[in-house]
VOGU-3710 file (C-alpha; in Angstrom, 3 decimals, decimal comma):
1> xxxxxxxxxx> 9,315/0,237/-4,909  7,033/3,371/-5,007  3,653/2,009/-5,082  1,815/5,039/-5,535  4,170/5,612/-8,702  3,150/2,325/-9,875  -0,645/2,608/-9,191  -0,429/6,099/-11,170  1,389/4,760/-14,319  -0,702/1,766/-14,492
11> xxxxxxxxxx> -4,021/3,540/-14,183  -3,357/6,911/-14,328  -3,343/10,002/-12,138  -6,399/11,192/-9,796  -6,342/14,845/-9,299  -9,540/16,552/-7,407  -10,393/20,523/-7,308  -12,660/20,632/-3,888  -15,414/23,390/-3,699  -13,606/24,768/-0,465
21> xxxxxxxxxx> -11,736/27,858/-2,043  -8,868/26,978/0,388  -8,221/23,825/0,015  -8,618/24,292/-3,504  -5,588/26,868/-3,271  -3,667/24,347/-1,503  -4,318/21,629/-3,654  -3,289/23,781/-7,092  -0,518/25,508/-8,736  -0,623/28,426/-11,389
31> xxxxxxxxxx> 2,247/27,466/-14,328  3,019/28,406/-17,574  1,192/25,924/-19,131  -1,989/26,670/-17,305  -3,173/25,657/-13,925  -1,808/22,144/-12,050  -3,313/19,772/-9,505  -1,840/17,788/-7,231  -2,238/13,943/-7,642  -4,215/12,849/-4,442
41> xxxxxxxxxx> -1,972/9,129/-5,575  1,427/9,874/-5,805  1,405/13,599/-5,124  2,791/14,931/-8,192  0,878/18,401/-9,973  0,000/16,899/-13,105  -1,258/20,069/-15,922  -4,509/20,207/-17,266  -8,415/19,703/-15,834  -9,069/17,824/-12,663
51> xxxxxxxxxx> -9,961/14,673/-13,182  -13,418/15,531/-10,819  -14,391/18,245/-8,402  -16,556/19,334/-6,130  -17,930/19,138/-2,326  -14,677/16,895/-0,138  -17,144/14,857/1,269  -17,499/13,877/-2,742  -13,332/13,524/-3,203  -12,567/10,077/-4,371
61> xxxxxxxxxx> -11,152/7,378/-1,669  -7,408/6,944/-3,429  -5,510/4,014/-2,295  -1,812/4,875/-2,045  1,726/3,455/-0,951  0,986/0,343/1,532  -2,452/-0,035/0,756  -2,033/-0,594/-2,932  0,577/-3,248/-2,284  -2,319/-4,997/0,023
71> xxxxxxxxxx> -4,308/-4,546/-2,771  -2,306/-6,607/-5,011  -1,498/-9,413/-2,465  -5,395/-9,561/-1,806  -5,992/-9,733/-5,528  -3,519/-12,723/-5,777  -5,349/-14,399/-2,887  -8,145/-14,018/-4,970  -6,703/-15,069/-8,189  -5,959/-18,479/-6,642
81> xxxxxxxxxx> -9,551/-18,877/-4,806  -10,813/-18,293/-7,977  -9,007/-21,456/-9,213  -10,097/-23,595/-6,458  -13,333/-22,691/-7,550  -13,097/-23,845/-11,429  -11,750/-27,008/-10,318  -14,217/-27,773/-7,324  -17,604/-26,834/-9,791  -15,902/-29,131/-12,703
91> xxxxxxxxxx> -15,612/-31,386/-9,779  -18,981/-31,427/-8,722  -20,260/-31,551/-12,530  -18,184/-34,306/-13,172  -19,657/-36,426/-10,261  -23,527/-35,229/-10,947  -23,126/-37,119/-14,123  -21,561/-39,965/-13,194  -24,084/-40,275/-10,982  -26,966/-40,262/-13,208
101> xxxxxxxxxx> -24,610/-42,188/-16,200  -22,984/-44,566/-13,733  -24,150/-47,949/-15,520  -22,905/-46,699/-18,760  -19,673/-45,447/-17,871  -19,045/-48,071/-16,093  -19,881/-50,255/-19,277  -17,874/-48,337/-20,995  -14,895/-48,620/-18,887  -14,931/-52,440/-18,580
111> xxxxxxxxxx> -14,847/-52,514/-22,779  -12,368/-50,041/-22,911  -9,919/-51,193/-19,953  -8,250/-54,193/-21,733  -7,019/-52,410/-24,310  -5,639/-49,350/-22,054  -4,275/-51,731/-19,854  -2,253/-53,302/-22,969  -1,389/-49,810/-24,078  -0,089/-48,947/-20,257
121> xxxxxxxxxx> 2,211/-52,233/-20,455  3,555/-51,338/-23,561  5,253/-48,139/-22,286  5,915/-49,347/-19,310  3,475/-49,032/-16,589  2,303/-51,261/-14,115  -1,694/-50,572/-13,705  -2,278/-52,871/-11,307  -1,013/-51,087/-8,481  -2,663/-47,384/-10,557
131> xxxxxxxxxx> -4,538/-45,094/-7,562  -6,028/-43,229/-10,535  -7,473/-46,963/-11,496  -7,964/-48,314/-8,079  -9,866/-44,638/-7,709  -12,238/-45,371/-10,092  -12,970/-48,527/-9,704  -13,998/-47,577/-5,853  -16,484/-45,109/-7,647  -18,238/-47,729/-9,370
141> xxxxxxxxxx> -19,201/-49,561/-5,811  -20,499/-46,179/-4,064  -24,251/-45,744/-4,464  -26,214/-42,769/-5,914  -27,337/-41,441/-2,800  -23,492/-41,186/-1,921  -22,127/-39,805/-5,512  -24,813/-36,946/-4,870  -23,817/-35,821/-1,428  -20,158/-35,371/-2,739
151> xxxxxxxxxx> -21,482/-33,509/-5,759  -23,319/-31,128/-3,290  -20,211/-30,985/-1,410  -18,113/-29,745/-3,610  -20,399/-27,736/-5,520  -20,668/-26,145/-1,778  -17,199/-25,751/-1,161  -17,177/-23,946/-4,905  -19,378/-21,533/-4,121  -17,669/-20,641/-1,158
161> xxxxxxxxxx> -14,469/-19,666/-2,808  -16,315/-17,885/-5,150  -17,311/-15,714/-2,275  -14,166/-15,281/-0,652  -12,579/-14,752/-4,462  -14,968/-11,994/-5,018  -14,951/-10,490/-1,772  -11,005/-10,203/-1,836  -10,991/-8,802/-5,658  -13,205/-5,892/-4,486
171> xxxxxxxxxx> -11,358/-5,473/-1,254  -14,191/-5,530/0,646  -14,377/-5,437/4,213  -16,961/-7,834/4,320  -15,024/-10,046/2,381  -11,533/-10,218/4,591  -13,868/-11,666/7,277  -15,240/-14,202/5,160  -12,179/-15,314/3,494  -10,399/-15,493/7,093
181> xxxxxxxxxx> -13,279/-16,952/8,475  -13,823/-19,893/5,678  -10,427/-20,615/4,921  -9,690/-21,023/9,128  -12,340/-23,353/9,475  -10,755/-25,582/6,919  -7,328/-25,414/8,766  -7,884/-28,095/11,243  -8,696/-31,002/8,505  -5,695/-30,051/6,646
191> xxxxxxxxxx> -3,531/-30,876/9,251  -4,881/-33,917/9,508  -4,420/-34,447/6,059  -0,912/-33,880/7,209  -0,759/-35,903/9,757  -2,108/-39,334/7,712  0,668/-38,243/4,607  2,393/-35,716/3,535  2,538/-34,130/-0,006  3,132/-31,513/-1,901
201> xxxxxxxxxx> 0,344/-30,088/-2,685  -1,105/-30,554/0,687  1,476/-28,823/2,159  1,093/-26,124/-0,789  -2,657/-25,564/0,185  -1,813/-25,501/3,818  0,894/-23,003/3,540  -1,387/-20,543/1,416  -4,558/-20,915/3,692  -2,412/-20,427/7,054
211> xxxxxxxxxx> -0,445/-17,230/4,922  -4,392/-15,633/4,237  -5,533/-15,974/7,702  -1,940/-14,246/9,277  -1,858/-12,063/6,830  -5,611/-10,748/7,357  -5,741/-10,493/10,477  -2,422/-8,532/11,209  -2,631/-6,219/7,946  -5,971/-5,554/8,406
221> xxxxxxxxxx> -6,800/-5,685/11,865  -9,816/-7,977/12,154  -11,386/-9,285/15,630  -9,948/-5,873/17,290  -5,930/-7,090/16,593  -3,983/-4,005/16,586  -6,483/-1,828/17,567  -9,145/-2,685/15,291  -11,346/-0,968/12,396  -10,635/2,464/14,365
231> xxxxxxxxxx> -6,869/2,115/14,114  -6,897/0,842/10,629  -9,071/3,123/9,079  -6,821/6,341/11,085  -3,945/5,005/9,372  -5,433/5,085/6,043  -6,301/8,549/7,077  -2,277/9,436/7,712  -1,448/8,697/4,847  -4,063/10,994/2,567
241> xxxxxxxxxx> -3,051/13,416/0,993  -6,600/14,925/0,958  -6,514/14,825/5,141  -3,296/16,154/5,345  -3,825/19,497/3,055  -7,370/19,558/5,535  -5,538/19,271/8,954  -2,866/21,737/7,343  -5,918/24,716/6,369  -7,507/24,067/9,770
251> xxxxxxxxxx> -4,134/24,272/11,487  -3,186/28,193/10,242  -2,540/30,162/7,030  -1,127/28,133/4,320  1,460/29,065/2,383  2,071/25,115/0,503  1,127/21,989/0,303  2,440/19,370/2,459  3,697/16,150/2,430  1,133/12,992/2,740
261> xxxxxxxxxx> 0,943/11,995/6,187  1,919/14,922/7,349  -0,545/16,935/10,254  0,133/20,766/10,722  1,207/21,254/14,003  -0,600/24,175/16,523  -0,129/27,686/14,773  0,258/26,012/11,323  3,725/25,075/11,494  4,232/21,662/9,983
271> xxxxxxxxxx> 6,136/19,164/11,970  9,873/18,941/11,129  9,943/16,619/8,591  10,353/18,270/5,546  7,400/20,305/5,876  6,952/23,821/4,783  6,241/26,733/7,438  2,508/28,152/7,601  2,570/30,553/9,954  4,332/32,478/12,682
281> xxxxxxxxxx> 7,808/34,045/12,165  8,638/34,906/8,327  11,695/33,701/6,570  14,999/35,105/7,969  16,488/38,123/5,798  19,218/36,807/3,960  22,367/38,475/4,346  24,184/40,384/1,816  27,804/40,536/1,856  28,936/45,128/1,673
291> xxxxxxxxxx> 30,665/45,775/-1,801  34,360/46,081/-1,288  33,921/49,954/-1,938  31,126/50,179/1,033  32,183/53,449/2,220  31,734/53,812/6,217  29,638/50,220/6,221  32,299/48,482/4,317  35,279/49,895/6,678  33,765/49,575/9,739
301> xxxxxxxxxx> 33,592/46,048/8,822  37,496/45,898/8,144  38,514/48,826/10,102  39,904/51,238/7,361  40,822/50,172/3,308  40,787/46,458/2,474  44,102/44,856/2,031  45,196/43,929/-1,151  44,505/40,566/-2,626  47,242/37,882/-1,356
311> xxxxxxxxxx> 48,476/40,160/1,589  47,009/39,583/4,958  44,985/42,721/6,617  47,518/44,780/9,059  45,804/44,328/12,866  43,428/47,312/14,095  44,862/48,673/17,295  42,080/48,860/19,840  42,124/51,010/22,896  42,162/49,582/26,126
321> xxxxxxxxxx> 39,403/48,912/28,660  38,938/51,109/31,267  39,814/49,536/34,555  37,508/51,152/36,730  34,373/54,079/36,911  36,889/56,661/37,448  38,413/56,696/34,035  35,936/58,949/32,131  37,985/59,100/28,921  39,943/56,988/26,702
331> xxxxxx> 43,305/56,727/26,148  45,343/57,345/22,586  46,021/54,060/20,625  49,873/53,734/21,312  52,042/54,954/18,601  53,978/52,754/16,019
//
C-alpha cells in the first residue's frame, strides 16, 4: 500500500513554490495547461497554484510513506485511550454519587431486589451465586471515606488517558513519552492480574498496553533506542522530498528533480538508483544507422554495393599483413 497515495487522496495534495529561484525550478514544470508543482506527499506535479510559498524554512513539514502509517497506528492507540477514558470518568461519576446517595440507593435496592430476584428465576438464573449482585452488595458495607478515594482514583486514572489520548492524536513528541511512560507503569499490576485469573479482557488490555510500549520505543526511538531523536528525525529527513531537491541544488547543476530519499552524489550526479544525471559528461550521441545509398560512408561500412535482400553479402578480400619492417608496400588482393 502507497501511503503517501493514500494520505494525498484522503486530504489532498501539498505542493510548495520556495522563494529560492532554484529550488523553485526544480520543484516545477512548464505544461500545456500552465505551470505544475511537485507534491512534496506523494511526488506527483499536480497543475494549478501552489498550495503555499515562500522562504523553505516556511515549507510545510509533510508526513509521507512510513510515517503516515505511524500516524494511523498512533491515532488508533489513541482512539482506544480515549475509550478507557469515557468509561473510567463515568466510573468515577458513578461512585461520587453513590457515595453521597448511598442510604437511598441502598433503600432502593432492598425494595426493588425481591422482585428482580423473582424475575431472574423466572428465566432462569441463579442470583445467588451473581458477582454483579455479590458486587454490589460489598459496596453497600464500604464507608464514604473509601467510596471517595476510588472515585478520585479513577477520575485520576481518566485523566491520564486523556493525556496520553491527546498526546498520541497530535503525534506529539511529548506525548509518545507519556503514553510509554504511563501505560509501562501499569504493566506490572496487570500481570498480576494475570497471575490471580486469567480473562479475556485482561489479557486484551495487557496485550494492547505491552504492543504501545514496543511499538514506541522501537518506531520511534525513545530513551536513545536506535540511535535516538538524532537518528529518527535524519530519517524523516531521507525521506523528504523538500531535502532531497536541496541536497540535489547544493550538490551541482540540476537538470530534474529527483526521487524522495534520494542525496546527489559529489559533482551532482545522483546515486544509481533511478536518479537523473546533474552534471559532468552529457548524454551519449545516439547513433544513426547510414542510409543504404550512403555513398563512400555507406560502402566503407559494407565494403562496396549492399547485397540484395535474402542473399548473403559476398566476403571482402583483405590484403595480408606485412610480416616484417622490410615490406614497405602491399601486395595485390589475389585474383578470383
Amino acid at each position: 500500500m502507497d501511503w503517501s497515495l493514500l494520505g494525498c487522496g484522503a486530504s489532498g495534495h501539498v505542493t510548495f513554490a520556495p522563494d529560492e529561484p532554484g529550488l523553485r525550478e526544480r520543484l516545477s514544470v512548464s505544461t500545456r495547461e500552465g505551470a505544475a508543482w511537485r507534491c512534496l506527499r506523494c511526488g506527483t506535479f499536480v497543475i494549478g497554484e501552489p498550495t503555499a510559498s515562500g522562504p523553505v524554512s516556511a515549507a510545510p513539514r509533510v508526513r509521507r510513506d512510513k510515517e503516515l502509517r505511524s500516524a494511523f497506528i498512533l491515532r488508533l492507540f489513541a482512539v482506544e485511550r480515549f475509550l478507557r477514558a469515557i468509561i473510567f470518568g463515568v466510573l468515577a461519576i458513578a461512585i461520587w454519587r453513590f457515595a453521597a446517595s448511598r442510604m437511598s440507593i441502598e433503600e432502593a435496592y432492598k425494595h426493588a431486589l425481591p422482585g428482580l430476584r423473582a424475575f431472574l428465576r423466572q428465566l432462569g438464573f441463579n442470583v445467588n451465586h451473581s458477582k454483579l449482585l455479590g458486587l454490589i452488595q460489598h459496596a453497600f458495607t464500604l464507608n464514604s471515606g473509601v467510596l471517595t478515594w476510588l472515585a478520585l482514583a479513577a477520575a485520576a486514572y481518566a485523566v491520564v488517558e486523556i493525556i496520553e489520548a491527546v498526546g498520541l492524536w497530535l503525534l506529539k513528541r511529548w506525548g509518545e513519552y507519556f503514553a510509554m511512560i504511563a501505560t509501562s507503569v501499569f504493566i506490572p499490576y496487570e500481570i498480576y492480574d494475570l497471575t490471580a485469573k486469567v480473562t479475556v479482557l485482561r489479557l486484551v488490555a495487557f496485550v494492547i498496553n505491552v504492543a504501545l510500549v514496543v511499538y514506541l520505543v522501537v518506531t520511534k526511538r525513545l530513551f536513545g533506542v536506535r540511535g535516538g531523536k538524532k537518528a529518527y528525525e535524519a530519517r524523516l529527513r531521507s525521506a523528504s522530498i523538500l531535502q532531497a531537491e536541496i541536497d540535489a541544488l547544493a550538490a551541482g547543476p540540476a537538470t530534474g528533480p529527483l526521487p524522495a530519499g534520494q542525496a546527489a552524489s559529489p559533482g551532482g550526479q545522483s546515486t544509481p538508483d533511478g536518479g537523473q544525471q546533474a552534471s559532468g559528461a552529457g548524454p551519449a550521441a545516439h547513433v544513426v544507422d547510414p542510409a543504404p545509398d550512403g555513398g563512400a560512408g555507406g560502402e566503407a561500412a559494407s565494403g562496396g554495393r549492399p547485397a540484395p535482400h535474402g542473399e548473403p553479402a559476398a566476403p571482402e578480400p583483405t590484403a595480408p599483413r606485412p610480416t616484417g619492417p622490410s615490406v614497405t608496400a602491399q601486395r595485390e588482393p589475389p585474383r578470383r
